[in-house]
N, CA, C and O of each residue as an XYZ file, in Angstrom:
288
protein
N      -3.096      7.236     -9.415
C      -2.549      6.173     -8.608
C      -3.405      4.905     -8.671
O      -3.152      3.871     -8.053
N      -4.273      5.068     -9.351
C      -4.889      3.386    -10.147
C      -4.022      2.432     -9.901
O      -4.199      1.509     -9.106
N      -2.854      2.659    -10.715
C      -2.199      1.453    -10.290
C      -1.394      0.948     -8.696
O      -0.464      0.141     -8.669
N      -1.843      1.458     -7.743
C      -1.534      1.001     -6.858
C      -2.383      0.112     -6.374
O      -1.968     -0.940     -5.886
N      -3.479      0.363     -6.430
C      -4.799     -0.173     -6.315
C      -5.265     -1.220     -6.928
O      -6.328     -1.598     -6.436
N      -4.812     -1.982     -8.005
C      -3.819     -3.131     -8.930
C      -3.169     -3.777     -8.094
O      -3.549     -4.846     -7.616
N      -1.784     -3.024     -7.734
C      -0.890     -3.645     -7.276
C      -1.121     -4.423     -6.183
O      -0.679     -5.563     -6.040
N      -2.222     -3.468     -4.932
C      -2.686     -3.696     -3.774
C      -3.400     -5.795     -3.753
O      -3.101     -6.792     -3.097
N      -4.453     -5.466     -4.938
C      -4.855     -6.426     -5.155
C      -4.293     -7.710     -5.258
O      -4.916     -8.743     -5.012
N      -2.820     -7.638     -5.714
C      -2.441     -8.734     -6.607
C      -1.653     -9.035     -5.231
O      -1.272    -10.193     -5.054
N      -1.413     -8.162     -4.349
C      -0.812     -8.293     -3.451
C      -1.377     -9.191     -2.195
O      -0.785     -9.973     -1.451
N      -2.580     -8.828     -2.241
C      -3.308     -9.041     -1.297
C      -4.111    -10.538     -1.941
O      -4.870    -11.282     -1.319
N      -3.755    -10.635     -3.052
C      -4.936    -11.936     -3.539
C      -6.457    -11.343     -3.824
O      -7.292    -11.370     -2.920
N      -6.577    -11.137     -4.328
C      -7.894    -10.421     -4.287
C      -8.605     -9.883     -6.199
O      -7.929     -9.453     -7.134
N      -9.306    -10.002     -6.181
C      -9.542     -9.579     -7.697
C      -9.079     -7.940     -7.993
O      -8.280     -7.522     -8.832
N      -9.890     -7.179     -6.981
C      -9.807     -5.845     -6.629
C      -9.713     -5.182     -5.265
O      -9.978     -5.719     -4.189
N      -9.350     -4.098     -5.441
C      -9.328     -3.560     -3.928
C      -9.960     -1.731     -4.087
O      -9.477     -0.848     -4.796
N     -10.842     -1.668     -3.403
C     -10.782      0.117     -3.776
C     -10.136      1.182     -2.489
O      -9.584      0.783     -1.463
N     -10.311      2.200     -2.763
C      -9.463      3.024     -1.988
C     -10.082      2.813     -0.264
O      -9.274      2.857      0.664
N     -11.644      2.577      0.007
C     -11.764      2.381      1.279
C     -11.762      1.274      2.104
O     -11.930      1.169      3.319
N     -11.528      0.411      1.170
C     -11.274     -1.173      1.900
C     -10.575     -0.931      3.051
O     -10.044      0.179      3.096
N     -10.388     -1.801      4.194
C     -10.061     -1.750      5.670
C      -8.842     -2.917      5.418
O      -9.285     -4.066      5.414
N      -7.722     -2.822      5.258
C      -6.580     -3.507      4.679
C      -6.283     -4.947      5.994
O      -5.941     -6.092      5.697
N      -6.514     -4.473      7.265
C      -6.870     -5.056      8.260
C      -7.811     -6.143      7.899
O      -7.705     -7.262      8.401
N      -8.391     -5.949      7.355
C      -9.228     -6.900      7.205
C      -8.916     -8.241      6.378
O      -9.743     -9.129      6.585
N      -8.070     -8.506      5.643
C      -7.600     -9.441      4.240
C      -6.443     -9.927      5.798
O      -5.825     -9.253      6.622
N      -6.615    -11.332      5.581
C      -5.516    -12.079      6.147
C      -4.408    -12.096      5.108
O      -4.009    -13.244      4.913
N      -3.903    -11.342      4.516
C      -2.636    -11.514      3.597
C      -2.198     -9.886      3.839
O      -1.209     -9.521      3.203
N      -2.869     -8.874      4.721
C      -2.030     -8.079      5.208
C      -1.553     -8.140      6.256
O      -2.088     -7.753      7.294
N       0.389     -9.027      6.066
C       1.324     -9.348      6.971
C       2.246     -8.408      6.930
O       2.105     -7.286      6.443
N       3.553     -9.009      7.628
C       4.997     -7.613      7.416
C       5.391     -8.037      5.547
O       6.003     -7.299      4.774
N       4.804     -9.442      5.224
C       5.345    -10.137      3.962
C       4.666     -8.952      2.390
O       5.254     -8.553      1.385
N       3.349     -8.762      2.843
C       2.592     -8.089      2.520
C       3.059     -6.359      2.504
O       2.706     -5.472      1.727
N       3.772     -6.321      3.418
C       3.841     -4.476      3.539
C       5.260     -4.435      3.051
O       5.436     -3.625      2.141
N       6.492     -5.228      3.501
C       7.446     -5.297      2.852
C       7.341     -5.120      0.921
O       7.891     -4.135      0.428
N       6.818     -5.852      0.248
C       6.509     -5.720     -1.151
C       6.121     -4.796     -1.331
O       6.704     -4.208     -2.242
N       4.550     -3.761     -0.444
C       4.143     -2.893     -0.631
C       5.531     -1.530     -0.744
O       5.925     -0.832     -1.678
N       5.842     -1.619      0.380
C       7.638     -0.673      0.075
C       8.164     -0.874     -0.837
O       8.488      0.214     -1.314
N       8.529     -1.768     -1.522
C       9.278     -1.906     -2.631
C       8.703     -1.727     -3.581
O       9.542     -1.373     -4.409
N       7.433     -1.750     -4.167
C       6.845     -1.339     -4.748
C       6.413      0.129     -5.522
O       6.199      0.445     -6.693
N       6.406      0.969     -3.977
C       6.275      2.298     -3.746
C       7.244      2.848     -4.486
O       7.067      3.611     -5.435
N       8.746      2.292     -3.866
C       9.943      2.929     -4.122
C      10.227      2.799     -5.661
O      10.884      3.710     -6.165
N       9.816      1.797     -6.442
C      10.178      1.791     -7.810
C       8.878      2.544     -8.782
O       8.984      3.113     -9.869
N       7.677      2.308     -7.958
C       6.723      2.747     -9.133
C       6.807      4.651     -9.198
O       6.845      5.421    -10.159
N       6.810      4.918     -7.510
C       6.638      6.304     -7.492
C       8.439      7.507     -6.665
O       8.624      8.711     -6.492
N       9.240      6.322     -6.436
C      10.062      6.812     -6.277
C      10.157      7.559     -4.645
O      10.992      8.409     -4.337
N       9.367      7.149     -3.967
C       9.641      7.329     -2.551
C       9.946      6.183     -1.458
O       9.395      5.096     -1.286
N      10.844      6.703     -0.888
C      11.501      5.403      0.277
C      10.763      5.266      1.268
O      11.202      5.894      2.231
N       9.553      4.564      1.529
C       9.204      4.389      2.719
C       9.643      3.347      3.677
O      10.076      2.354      3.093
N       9.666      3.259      5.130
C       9.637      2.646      5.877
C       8.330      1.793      6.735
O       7.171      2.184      6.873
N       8.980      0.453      7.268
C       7.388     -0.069      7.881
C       6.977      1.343      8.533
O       6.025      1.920      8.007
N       7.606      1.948      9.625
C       6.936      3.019     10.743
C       6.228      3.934      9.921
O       5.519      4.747     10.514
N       6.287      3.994      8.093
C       5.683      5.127      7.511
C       4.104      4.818      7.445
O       3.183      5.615      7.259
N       4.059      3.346      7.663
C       2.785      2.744      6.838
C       2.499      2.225      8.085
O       1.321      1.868      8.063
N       3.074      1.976      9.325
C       2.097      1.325     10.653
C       1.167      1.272     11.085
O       0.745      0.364     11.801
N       0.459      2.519     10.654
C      -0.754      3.093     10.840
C      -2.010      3.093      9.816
O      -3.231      3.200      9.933
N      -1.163      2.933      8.837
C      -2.631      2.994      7.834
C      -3.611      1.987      7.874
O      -3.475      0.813      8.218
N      -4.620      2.582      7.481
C      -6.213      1.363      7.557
C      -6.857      1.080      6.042
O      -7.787      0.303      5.825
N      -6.247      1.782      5.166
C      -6.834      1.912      3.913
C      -5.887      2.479      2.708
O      -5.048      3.378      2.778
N      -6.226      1.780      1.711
C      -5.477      2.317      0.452
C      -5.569      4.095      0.226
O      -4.622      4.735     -0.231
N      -6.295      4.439      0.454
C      -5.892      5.534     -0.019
C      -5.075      6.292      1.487
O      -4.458      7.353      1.391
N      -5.193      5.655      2.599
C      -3.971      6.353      3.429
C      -2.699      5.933      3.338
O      -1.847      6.412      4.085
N      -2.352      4.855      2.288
C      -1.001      4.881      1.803
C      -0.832      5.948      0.468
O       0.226      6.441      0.080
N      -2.035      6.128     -0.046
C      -1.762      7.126     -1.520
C      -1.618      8.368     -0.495
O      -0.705      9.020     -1.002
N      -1.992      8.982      0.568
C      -1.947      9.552      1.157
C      -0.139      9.919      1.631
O       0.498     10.958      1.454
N       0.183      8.937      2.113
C       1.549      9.163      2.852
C       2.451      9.110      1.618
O       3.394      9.901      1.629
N       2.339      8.433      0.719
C       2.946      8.281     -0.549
C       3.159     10.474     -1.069
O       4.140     11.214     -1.138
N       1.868     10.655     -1.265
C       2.115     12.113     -1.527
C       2.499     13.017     -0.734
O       3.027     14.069     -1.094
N       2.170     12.548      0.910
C       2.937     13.723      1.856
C       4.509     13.690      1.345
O       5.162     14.728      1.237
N       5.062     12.343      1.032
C       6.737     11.650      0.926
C       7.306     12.297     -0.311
O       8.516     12.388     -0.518
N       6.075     12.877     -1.371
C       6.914     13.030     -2.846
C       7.523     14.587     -2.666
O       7.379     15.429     -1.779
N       8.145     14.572     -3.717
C       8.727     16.053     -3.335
C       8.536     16.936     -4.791
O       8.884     18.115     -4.848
């Protein structure tokens, strides 16, 4: 899942991002920001998430996280 962690970046403005970064922290994580992140999800790995899936997360790898609870 490297490339989410890419994606995260480009998303966020940022050169890089690693899995424990505090996503809270980057003023470019908005709803504008998590919206893309969903759409993203849904085409790269094929799961539908919702904002309420991701409300909670603090860090990239607790979206790689919910991403794999979601796959089947």
């Amino acid at each position: 899942m490297k490339e989410l962690n890419i994606e995260m970046a480009d998303i966020l403005e940022v050169d890089s991002i690693s899995d424990d970064e505090i996503l809270t922290e980057s003023d470019m994580w908005d709803s504008l920001a998590r919206l893309t992140l969903l759409s993203y999800i849904d085409k790269q790995y094929g799961v539908n998430l919702f904002q309420p899936d991701i409300a909670n997360v603090k860090t990239v790898a607790d979206i790689k996280a919910v991403i794999k609870s979601k796959q089947k």
